[in-house]
N, C-alpha and C positions, 0 to 999 in steps of 0.2 A: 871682271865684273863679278861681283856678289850675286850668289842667290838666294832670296829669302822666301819662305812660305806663309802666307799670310791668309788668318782665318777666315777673314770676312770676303776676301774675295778668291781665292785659290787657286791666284795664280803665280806661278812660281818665277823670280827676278822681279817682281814689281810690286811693290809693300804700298799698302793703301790704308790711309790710318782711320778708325772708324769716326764717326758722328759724332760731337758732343753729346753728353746723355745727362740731362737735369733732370731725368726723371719724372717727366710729366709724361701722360698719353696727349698723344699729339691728333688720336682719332674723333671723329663725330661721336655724339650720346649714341649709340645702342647698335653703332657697328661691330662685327664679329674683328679680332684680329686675323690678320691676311696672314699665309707664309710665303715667305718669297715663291716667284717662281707658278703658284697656282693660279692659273684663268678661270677655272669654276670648280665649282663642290661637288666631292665625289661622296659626301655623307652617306651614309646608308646603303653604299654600291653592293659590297661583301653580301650585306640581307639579301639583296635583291636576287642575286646571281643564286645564292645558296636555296632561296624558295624558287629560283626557276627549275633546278638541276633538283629536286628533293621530289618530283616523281621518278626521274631516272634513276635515280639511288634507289628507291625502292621499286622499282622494277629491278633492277640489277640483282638484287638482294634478293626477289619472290622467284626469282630464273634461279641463282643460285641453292637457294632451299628446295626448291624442284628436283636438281640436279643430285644434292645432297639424296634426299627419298628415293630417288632412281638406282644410287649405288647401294643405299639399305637394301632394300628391294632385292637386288643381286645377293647379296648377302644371304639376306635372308633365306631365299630360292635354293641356295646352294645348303648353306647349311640344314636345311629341311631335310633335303634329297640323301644329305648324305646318313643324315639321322636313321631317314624313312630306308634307307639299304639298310646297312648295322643292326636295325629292329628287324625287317624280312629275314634279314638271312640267318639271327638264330634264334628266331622263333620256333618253336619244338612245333606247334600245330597254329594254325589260324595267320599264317605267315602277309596275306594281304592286309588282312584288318589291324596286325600288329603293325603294317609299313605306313596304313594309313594316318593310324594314332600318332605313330613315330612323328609322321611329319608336321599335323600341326600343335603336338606339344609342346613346342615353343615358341611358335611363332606369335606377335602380338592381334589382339583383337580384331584390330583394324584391317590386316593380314589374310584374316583365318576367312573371313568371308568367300574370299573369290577366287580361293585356292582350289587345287586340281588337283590329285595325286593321282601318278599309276605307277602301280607296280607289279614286278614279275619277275621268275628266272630267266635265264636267258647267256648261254656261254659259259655255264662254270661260275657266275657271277649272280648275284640276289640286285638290280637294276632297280631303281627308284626316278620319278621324273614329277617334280613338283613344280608349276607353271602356277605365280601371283599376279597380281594386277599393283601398276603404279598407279596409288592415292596422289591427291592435288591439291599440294598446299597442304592439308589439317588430313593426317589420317582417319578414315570414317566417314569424311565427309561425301564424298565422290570419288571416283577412281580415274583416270586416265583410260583410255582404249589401247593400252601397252600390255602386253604382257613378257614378263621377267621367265626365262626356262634355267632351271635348276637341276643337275643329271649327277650323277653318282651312281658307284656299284660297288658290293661289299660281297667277298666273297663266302659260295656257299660253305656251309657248317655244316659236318654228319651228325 
């Protein structure tokens, strides 16, 4: 036995030759063409499902830029801390006010508000400890009831 493959029906050993085709539509005035095989119209499903799920995406997204801010945050904290050491410890006279400025020198605006620094000797070591607050969503806006601790120590200079 031969096997042949055959388009229109696909299945293979049994050739099935298509329809005559004169080229007329063979449909009612203002029917849609069918394609084989569908029972009803999924038109517009894709919309549908994508504006169901299009608060969860952005939910997903406002959790994720939260998270993003949280790690800044640490960042930030840390790099303060260690600025605010490096400034105390060689500062010739005025060494706390030097650590203070240290630390929020660079921190952003939004930042500088709800910062905390302390510092002091302690061990051989000029110790800085800069505690921020995580903002929500838009820096400025509000802050979180989190606070970010930031610790470094730079050692002292005669």
């Amino acid at each position: 036995m031969t096997t042949t493959g055959t388009v229109r029906s696909g299945i293979r050993g049994r050739a099935t030759a298509a329809p005559p085709d004169d080229g007329r539509d063979r449909r009612p005035p203002g029917e849609r063409p069918r394609r084989p095989g569908r029972v009803r119209d999924d038109r517009g499903q894709v919309a549908i499902e994508f504006l169901g799920m299009t608060p969860f995406i952005i939910l997903i997204m406002l959790v994720l830029w939260e998270c993003a801010l949280i790690g800044y945050t640490f960042s930030l904290a840390g790099n303060a801390a260690d600025v605010a050491a490096r400034k105390g410890s060689g500062a010739e006279s005025g060494a706390g006010a030097a650590c203070e400025a240290g630390a929020v020198e660079h921190l952003p605006q939004a930042w500088r508000g709800g910062a905390q620094v302390s510092c002091g000797p302690g061990g051989g070591l000029y110790e800085a400890r800069v505690t921020l607050k995580v903002p929500v969503l838009a820096p400025g806006l509000f802050d979180l009831d989190i606070r970010i601790d930031g610790e470094a120590g730079s050692a002292l200079e005669d």
